[in-house]
Each structure stands twice: as structure tokens, then as C-alpha cells.
Phi, psi and omega in degrees: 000087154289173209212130203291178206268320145354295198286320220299228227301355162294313206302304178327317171303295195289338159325274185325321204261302178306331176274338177060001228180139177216121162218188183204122199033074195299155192241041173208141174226179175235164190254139153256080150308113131282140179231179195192175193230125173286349181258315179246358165098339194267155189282177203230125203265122159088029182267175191268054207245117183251158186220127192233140205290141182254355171281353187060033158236358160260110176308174181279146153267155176220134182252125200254124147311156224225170185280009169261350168085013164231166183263137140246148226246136162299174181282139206232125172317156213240108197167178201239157193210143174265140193255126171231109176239138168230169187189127177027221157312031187229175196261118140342102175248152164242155176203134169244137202258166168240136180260100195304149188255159189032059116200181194254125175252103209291152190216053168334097177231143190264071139299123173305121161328158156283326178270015171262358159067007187270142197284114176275152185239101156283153200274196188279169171296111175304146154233007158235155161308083189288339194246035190239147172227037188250139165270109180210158191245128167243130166245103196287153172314326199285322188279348168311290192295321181286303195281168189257058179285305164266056185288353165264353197213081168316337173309322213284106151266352163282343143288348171279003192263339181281030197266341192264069200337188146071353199249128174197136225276136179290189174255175177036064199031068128225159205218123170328161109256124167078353180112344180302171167264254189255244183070065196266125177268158182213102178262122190259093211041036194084359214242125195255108223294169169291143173286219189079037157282314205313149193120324197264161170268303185303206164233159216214294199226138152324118152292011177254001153285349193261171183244308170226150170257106171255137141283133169226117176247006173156163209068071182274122198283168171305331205253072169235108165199207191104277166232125186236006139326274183225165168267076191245122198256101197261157160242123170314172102318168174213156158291121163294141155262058159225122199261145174219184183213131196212131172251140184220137193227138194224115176244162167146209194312149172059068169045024216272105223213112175227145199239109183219143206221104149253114190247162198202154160145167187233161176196132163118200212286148145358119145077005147205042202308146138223123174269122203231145167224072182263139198221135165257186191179055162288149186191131162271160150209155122270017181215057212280283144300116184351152190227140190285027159218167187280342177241185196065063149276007174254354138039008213107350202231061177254156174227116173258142146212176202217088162263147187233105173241155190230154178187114154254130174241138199223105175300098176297329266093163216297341200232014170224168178188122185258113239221131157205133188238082171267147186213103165237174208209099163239147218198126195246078202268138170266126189297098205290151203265149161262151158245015179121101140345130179292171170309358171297311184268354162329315173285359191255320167142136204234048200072348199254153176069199224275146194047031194037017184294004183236205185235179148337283178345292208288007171086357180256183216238121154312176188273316200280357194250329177268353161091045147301127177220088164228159206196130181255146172239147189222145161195136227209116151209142173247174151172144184214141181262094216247144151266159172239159165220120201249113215249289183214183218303307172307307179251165169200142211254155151197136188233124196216141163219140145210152213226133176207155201230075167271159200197101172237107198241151175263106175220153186224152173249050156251160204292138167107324231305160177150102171305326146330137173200130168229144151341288168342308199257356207274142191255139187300315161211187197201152159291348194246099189285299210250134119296084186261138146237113192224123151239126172233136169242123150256157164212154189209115186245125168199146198270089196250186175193198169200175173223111165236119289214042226267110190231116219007242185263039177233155179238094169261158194209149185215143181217214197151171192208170158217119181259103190286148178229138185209126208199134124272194182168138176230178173202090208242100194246073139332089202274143207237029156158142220311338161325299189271347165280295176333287204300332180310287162005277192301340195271328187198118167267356160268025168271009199234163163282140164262189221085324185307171190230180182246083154322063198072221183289323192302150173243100155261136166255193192245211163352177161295110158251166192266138181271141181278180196240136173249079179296142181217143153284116168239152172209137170177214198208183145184140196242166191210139163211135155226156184226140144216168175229139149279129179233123182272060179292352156220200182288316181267005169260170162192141203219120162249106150204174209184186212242105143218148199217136190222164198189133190234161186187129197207110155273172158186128190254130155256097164070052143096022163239126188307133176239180199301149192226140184256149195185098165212149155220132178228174188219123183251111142276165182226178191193126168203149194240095165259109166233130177305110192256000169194182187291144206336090220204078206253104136275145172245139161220172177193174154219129200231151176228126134268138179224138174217118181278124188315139168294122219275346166293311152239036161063206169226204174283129207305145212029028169283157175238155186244133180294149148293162175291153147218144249211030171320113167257069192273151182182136205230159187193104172247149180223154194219128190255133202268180154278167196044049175076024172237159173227162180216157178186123219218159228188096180212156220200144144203143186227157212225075204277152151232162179033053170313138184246112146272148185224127159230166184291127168311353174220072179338139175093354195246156170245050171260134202270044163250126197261130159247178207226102192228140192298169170241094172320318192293173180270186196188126170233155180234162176216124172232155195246133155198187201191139174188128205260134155245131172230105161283141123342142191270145166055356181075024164231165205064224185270159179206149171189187134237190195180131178220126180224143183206134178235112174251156175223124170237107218240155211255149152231125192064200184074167175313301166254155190307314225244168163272176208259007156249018163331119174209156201269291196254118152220162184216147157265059199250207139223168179212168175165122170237134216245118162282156147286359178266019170079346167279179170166157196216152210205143190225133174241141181211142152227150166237163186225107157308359186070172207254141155333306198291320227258357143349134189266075171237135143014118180248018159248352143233122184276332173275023150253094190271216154190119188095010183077031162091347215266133193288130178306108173269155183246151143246144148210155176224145180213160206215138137244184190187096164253158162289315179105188154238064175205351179292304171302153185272152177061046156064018165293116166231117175265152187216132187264114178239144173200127176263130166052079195260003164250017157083022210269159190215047177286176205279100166268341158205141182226100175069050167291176145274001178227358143191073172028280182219159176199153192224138142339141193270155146304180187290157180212121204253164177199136174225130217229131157240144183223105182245116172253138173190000000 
């Protein structure tokens, strides 16, 4: 549904301003204790319920039933906390509950008479969300740490996320959701963070800063928006009250050498608390991004990077709390060299000259024989300052600015460098296709705020946001053999000197010209306002629907000439559905309108403008909680894309790490099946595991190709881990890819030559740890055994890709990790 251009950004304003309040994936929820007599049924007046934080940072609290026999709770971090209830003549039960965010979770507790002398068996632990209607996976910090999804890079929060169904992971730290390219939203204590990640070689936040991760990949409430392939909704630390300290020191394979320093902990009086959490992160490699062959992989591809975050919380009073959060990530990646394919790819092309198409025979020199030093540096920093106000027993405001600074520049040290250029001298063709200095800067300041509501059995909620957007860019791209000035030529011709005239296929210059430097502006905004309600209409029904309306707006100027200017707002409804269809037995359904704001990091095609997405989305679901601590959950989705947003290397066929952002003329829809098993360990000792599979499709209609080039059919996912009672334990992790669109081993000058019969590479990895825990070791020491990729495979993950050329599987990377907290 659009909304004429008249209406489109008064509406946003006046939503926001009038609410004074904005938030988005609020990270509290509230608990509604029944408490009841197991013999007669009836509530129980004046019970007793303490509830204790399983994170150690909220002290404990207690809530008395009412003459109706229930509590409601304030609002409580959306994570689990044990309930201990007593109440007169009755036996004491514990349980521990999870608190589902943006809603009130109903609580049933049975007490036993004291005088019936009988031995209670507490029952299990819910482990699903009956009243949540969102399709979503929570990964708590402790299951990060046990299974070894990042067993080569504790930075990686895109391996810790595969954990997900529906997710499935790329070369050059990305990971698909849903049949999507990225278009990943990131909410940080509700705060819905400024983009500009796309891109990056480093990592931008730590998992040892987060406490939970939820995924989210459909049934998206109104107030999820922005980028809507998925949602991941982190919750920080906070400072424990018990203050700690923990070093962590990591060596190993490919030069691999990582540093994490994390301290916690409160200080000053009851009820004017300040809580601090900092956490470091450093990590070397020399073998830091897929490398374009299966051996060398160290090549060329070294990384240092660094994140430094901070997250304080300050109790103004029992009923405000003032939040301030920093975060920077700078990061030095090195650009991986080809040094040549073996004789296997002769018929494909075997790396050498310009897009690697040709083979050794023809005489030319690899990019690593020829000294190629090209290297990107990132530095990625935020920080946002959120109030919290608890207004009465029922609302609560939260008002947040933030602000962020991304910087991603491509710059190079290879011999010959030199903005001069001729024909005359220029070699027909070379492996090292660039010099580039391409610099992008953005910055993005923005306010949201929220209102939430709890009014019997409805939770309404209503925010909005305005985010200002701002990016320079230059771009001085030096061809480095008449080849690659032709492909330069054809993609944009003011990236080449002018004057040259066109000879047959060749752009010939004349004398020595200087390649221009091309700068572009971009400005523009994105504003968001929603209204939604969750409604508990019955015991077993429960319905989140709402409003949202969104609005974008992108100039972007080249060398002081106005370029394409973008201007949409649409208003989307969503409906989403949980209902208990037996004793722990959850269906879900929904329909979604998506709107996803092109990533502001990488732009488009240099001054161009890019649409935003748009989405129809429906999808079902039933989950079932097993005995002994397991769930199933089956899963099935179709979306319906306009202006589908792709990211490709801005000079196709090149391994240069600039990625653009370009709509998909053709219309494209996608349909995925997916299925995922859970088992927690009770207490994190005995067996535990998961299982996730998914079969997705993203299919083009009309247009060149079938498929979009990150397509994959099949990917799975598991873990195993057995947990001792000394705190130790060992854990196996695995994923498989039926492969990428992109990844067929063909000829990218015939398409009918192939290898393997044209057929997409599947990859496997297994990865394996082993901790000690902390009581095997003296002085509170836990050593941990990590190996990535522990059968060593090294397939084919894109060959001649258009969005990051060939790439091979990283190799085993063996890691001995030591941690001493004190």
C-alpha cells in the first residue's frame, strides 16, 4: 500500500513526536504468576514469588499475589530466571521460566498442601514460547561457547548465527537468510543500530559482548523493520553483582593469535547502582578470507582487527535507568593474491590475467609473482545513549540517540602504482587487473524512542524512528592492462581518462593520461513509525498485529552533478499467529508487507540510486516440546520480492572487495521448508545438541539466469556436546551447503565448459572442541582444544562469481585457547 508523497514524511514526524517515544525489539518482557492450590484449584492470596536473575545482574526480587492469586512482574530482561514460590501451609516450588520480549508471559504455578507429605517431581522447564509469534531461534551466550561454530574466529558473529535455520553461510562473512542476500537488521537493547556493516572484512561486535542472540526470520512484529531477511536482536552485558574479570589468550594455525579481556561488575548504594561491562577483542591471522585457490591460502591474506566495546547502566531510581553503550571495530584485511590454479582447471581458466581466465601456458605472471598489495581497512564505531522510565505499573517509555561511523577504504602498495597511464605502455593484459583508491565514509545519527502498554490482555506498543544518512566516496580505480581499461571503460566511463577514442573492442588513449579520481555524495534519511498490539485473546490463542509505515529518502551527487534521487514510503500491514494447538504444541502463522532500505554502505553503482524492497511474505509453523528437554519445529515460508536488493563486486569478474547494491529488474520469489531439533543438557551437564536443515529457493522470473548467484538449495546444520559434572565438555559442530548458484566450476569465457559436469560444489565442515571447564585446572585455569574445519575440506565456494569471484573453504585451523577470570 503506498501513501502519496504529500503525506509520506509529515506522517512519520508527526507519529514520532507526538509519541515522543520510539523503540524497536524491546529486550524486556513481563512474567503474569498464577499461583493456585494443586488440590482445589483455587488462587492462593499473598504468595510468595522470588525470582532470580540466571545472568547475576539483577538482584533478586519478589512479587505477592493479589486476591486473585496473581503477580505481575516489572519489566525483566528477556532471558531465564528462577521462580521460587511459597506460600503458607504449601511445599515450595522452583522452576525456571524464560521471559519472552514485548509481551507478558502467563505462569501457572501448582502448589502442594504441606500436609499431604508428598515428593514433588518439578516438571520441565517450558522451552517453548507459547505466546510469541515471531519465527524465532534464542542462542544464549553458554551454547556460543559450547558448540564450536566459531571455532576458528571467536570474533564471528556470522558463524555463530548457523546455528538457525533458514541461514546459510557465504564467503567473505556473509550469510544468506531465507533465500535474502543480507538485508539483516541489528538491534542492540531495542535500539535499532545505523547500518554500514555490509562489507566489512573484520567483525564489528564481539559475541563475548552479548548475553543472547535471537534470531528472527519471520513473523515480524510491526515494530521489526528497516532490513527484514532477519532480525537479530542482541542483548548486551551488563555488570554482575558479583564483579569479575576474565583474560583470554588464543595461538594457532595460519598464524592465528587472538586476545579477549573482558571485566563486569556494580558500584555505589542500593537504587543508584552503576553497572560496567567492557569487553576487548583482538585477533591476528594470516589467513583471514577465503582465498582464491585451495592451497596458499595464506598468500596474502593476513588480518589484524579489533573490537573495543563498553556498555554502562545507571539507576537513576527504582523506576528510570540511564544506558550508555560504545562500541569500535578497526580492522586491516589484506586483499588475497591468485598464485594459479593446478592442472585440473585448465579447461576453466586457471587464475591468471585479468579475471583469472586464462591458464599458466599463456605466459602471464600470478598477482602474488607480480607483488599485488592491495588491502582494505575498516573502522566501523557506534554508541548510543537510551533512557529507560517505567511512567506506572502498566507503561514504559524508552527514548535512545545513536550515532555511527562507518569507513571502508581499498587501498594499494604494488609496484608500478601510479594514476598515469597509456596505451602505448599498458600490457594487453596482466593478473593484477587494479590499482585502487576507493574511499567510503558514512555517518548516521539517529533518534527512536518507544511506548509500551500492558493492559490486561492486550500489549500495545507504538515508536518510530528518524535516522539522517550521510556518505562520501572517491574513487580513483587504475587499470593495470588495456584489458581491464576496456572493462573499466564499459562499467562507467568517467572512471577511465578521457579523450581515448574505441578501436574495435579497445578504449585507446593517446600520451600519458591521468585516471580521474570520481567523487560522489550521498544524503538522505530514513524515518519508520508503528502502532501494534499483542493480544492474549484466549488461553491457547494469542495475535500480534499492527501498522507500519516507512519512508526513505537518497540523493547521491557526482563531482558536483546531481545524480539519481530516490524518494518511497509505503505502509505495511503484518498479522501474525500463535496458537496452542495441544499441551506443549505451538502453531504459528502469519502475513507480512516488508519494506528493506538499500545498505547505505554500499551504495549502488557509483551514483545511482537504488529502490528499496519489497516483500510479501506468509508462513506456518508447528513446535513441539519433547521429554527431556527437546523441541521440533517444522517451518514453511513463501515471499514474493519487487526491487530485490543484490550485492555484487562492483567490476565483475575482479577479486577486489567492493561490493555494490543493485536492485533485481527481474520480479524473483523465493519458497523454503525447514526443520530443527533441539536438546538442552539439564544444568549443562550430560547430552545436548542441535539439528537444522533447510531447503530454500530464489527463483528469477524472466531475466538472465534462473537462480539469483546466492542461491542454495539444501543447507544443514548441527551440534553434539556432553557436559561432565567437573564443568568440563566436548562438542562437535557441522555444516553442509548443497552450494551456491555461483559455485559450478564453468568457464566464464563458455559457458558450456565445464568441470564436474557444471554442477554446484557442495562444501562440508566439522569442527570440534574440547574444555576443561574451570575446576579441572589449578587456580580457576580452562583450557579449550578448537579445530575448524577438522576434515580439512577445501571445495570450491564461488568460481567467477560476480559477487566475490572464486573462493575456496578456509582450511583446518587447529587453536589452544587459555582463560584465567579473577
Amino acid at each position: 500500500m503506498r501513501v502519496s508523497s504529500v503525506a509520506r514524511l509529515g506522517l512519520v514526524l508527526a507519529f514520532s513526536v507526538s509519541l515522543s517515544s520510539v523503540a524497536h525489539a524491546d529486550v524486556v518482557g513481563r512474567l503474569k504468576i498464577k499461583v493456585l492450590s494443586a488440590e482445589s484449584e483455587k488462587p492462593l492470596v499473598g504468595a510468595k514469588v522470588l525470582l532470580t536473575d540466571s545472568a547475576g545482574v539483577r538482584a533478586p526480587l519478589t512479587v505477592t499475589t493479589g486476591a486473585d492469586g496473581i503477580a505481575l512482574t516489572p519489566p525483566l530482561e528477556n532471558r531465564a530466571w528462577k521462580l521460587t514460590t511459597s506460600a503458607g501451609e504449601f511445599q515450595k516450588d522452583t522452576q525456571s521460566v524464560t521471559v519472552v520480549a514485548d509481551a507478558t508471559t502467563d505462569v501457572e504455578v501448582l502448589l502442594e498442601p504441606l500436609k499431604e507429605k508428598t515428593i514433588k517431581i518439578t516438571a520441565e522447564r517450558d522451552r517453548i514460547r507459547s505466546g510469541e509469534t515471531t519465527s524465532a531461534k534464542s542462542l544464549s551466550r553458554e551454547s556460543v561457547q559450547t558448540f564450536p561454530l566459531t571455532a576458528g574466529n571467536r570474533q564471528s558473529l556470522t558463524k555463530a548465527v548457523r546455528a538457525v535455520p533458514g541461514l546459510a553461510e557465504d564467503s567473505v562473512n556473509q550469510i544468506h537468510p531465507r533465500a535474502e542476500h543480507s538485508a539483516t537488521s541489528i538491534y542492540l537493547n531495542g535500539f535499532l543500530l545505523p547500518g554500514a556493516f555490509q562489507g566489512r572484512a573484520g567483525q564489528f561486535l564481539a559475541p563475548d559482548a552479548l548475553q543472547t542472540i535471537d534470531v528472527i526470520t519471520g513473523g515480524f512484529a510491526p515494530e521489526y523493520g528497516s532490513e527484514t531477511a532477519a532480525a537479530l536482536n542482541l542483548t548486551l552485558r551488563s555488570g554482575t553483582l558479583v564483579p569479575f574479570r576474565s583474560l583470554t589468550m588464543t595461538g594457532g594455525s595460519f598464524g592465528t593469535g587472538e586476545t579477549s579481556f573482558t571485566a563486569g561488575g556494580q558500584t555505589g548504594p542500593e537504587g543508584k547502582k552503576l553497572g560496567y561491562l567492557v569487553n576487548y577483542t583482538g585477533r591476528t591471522t594470516n589467513n583471514a578470507i577465503e582465498a582464491p585457490q585451495p592451497d596458499k591460502q595464506s598468500r596474502h591474506n593476513g588480518q589484524t582487527s579489533q573490537t573495543l566495546f563498553a556498555n554502562f547502566d545507571y539507576d537513576l531510581s527504582g523506576a528510570e535507568k540511564l544506558s550508555l553503550t560504545v562500541n569500535t571495530a578497526p580492522a586491516r584485511t589484506q586483499i588475497a593474491n591468485r598464485t594459479g590454479l593446478g592442472s585440473k582447471y585448465i579447461p576453466v581458466g586457471q587464475g591468471f590475467g585479468y579475471g583469472g581466465v586464462k591458464n599458466a601456458s599463456d605466459g602471464l605472471a600470478s598477482q602474488d609473482a607480480l607483488g599485488q598489495d592491495i588491502y582494505q581497512q575498516d573502522n566501523n564505531g557506534f554508541g548510543t545513549l537510551q533512557y529507560r522510565k517505567q511512567l506506572n505499573a502498566k507503561t514504559t517509555a524508552v527514548v535512545t540517540f545513536g550515532s555511527s561511523e562507518s569507513q571502508q577504504d581499498l587501498l594499494n602498495n604494488t609496484p608500478g602504482n601510479g594514476a598515469s597511464i597509456a596505451s602505448s605502455t599498458l600490457a594487453a593484459d596482466s593478473s593484477i587487473e587494479f590499482h585502487p583508491t576507493i574511499r567510503r565514509k558514512y555517518n548516521q545519527s539517529q533518534l527512536q524512542a518507544n511506548l509500551t502498554v500492558n493492559e490486561g490482555k492486550h500489549t500495545l506498543k507504538f515508536g518510530g524512528l528518524f535516522s539522517d544518512q550521510r556518505g562520501n566516496e572517491s574513487y580513483q580505480i587504475v587499470a593495470g592492462s588495456q584489458t581491464a581499461l576496456n572493462a573499466l571503460h564499459e562499467l562507467d566511463a568517467r572512471l577511465v581518462p578521457a579523450g581515448g577514442t574505441m578501436v574495435g573492442d579497445d578504449y585507446i588513449l593517446g600520451s600519458s593520461s591521468l585516471t580521474p579520481t570520481l567523487r560522489v555524495k550521498r544524503k538522505g534519511y530514513y524515518g519508520a513509525a508503528y502502532a501494534q498490539d499483542t493480544f492474549k485473546a484466549s488461553e491457547k490463542l494469542t495475535v500480534n498485529y499492527g501498522l507500519r509505515l516507512d519512508s526513505y529518502r537518497s540523493e547521491q551527487t557526482v563531482d558536483g552533478t546531481a545524480g539519481d534521487t530516490v524518494n518511497v514510503t509505503d505502509l505495511s500491514p503484518r498479522v501474525n499467529l500463535a496458537y496452542t494447538v495441544a499441551p506443549k504444541t505451538v502453531a504459528r502463522a502469519s502475513y507480512n508487507q516488508l519494506f528493506s532500505q538499500p545498505p547505505l554502505a554500499q551504495g549502488a553503482l557509483i551514483g545511482t540510486g537504488v529502490l528499496p524492497q519489497r516483500v510479501k511474505m506468509v508462513e506456518t509453523s508447528l513446535e513441539r516440546q519433547l521429554p527431556q528437554n527437546q523441541t521440533v519445529k517444522v517451518a514453511a515460508y513463501r515471499k514474493w520480492f519487487q526491487n530485490q536488493l543484490d550485492t555484487a563486486i562492483l567490476i565483475p569478474g575482479t577479486q577486489i572487495g567492493v561490493f555494490s547494491t543493485v536492485n533485481i529488474s527481474a520480479g524473483s520469489f523465493a519458497n523454503g521448508l525447514e526443520l530443527s531439533y533441539d536438546k538442552a543438557p539439564k544444568n549443562g551437564v550430560g547430552l545436548g545438541g542441535f539439528f537444522t536443515w533447510a531447503n530454500a529457493i530464489n527463483k528469477l522470473i524472466g531475466g538472465d539466469e534462473p537462480y539469483s548467484d546466492h542461491d542454495q538449495l539444501n543447507t544443514l546444520s548441527a551440534g553434539l556436546t556432553y557436559g561432565l559434572h567437573n564443568g568440563s565438555s566436548v562438542a562437535l559442530s557441522g555444516y553442509y551447503g548443497s552450494g551456491a548458484f555461483s559455485s559450478p566450476i564453468v568457464s566464464p569465457l563458455d559457458e558450456n565448459v565445464a568441470l564436474d559436469g557444471g554442477k554446484r560444489q557442495a562444501r562440508t565442515e566439522l569442527n570440534f572442541r574440547y574444555s576443561t571447564g574451570g575446576k579441572l585446572l589449578p587456580n580457576g585455569l580452562q583450557a579449550d582444544l578448537s579445530v575448524e574445519n577438522l576434515l580439512d575440506s577445501r571445495s570450491v565456494m564461488n568460481f567467477n562469481s560476480p559477487f566475490t569471484g572464486t573462493r575456496f573453504q578456509q582450511g583446518r585451523r587447529v587453536l589452544l585457547s587459555l582463560t584465567h577470570k579473577f
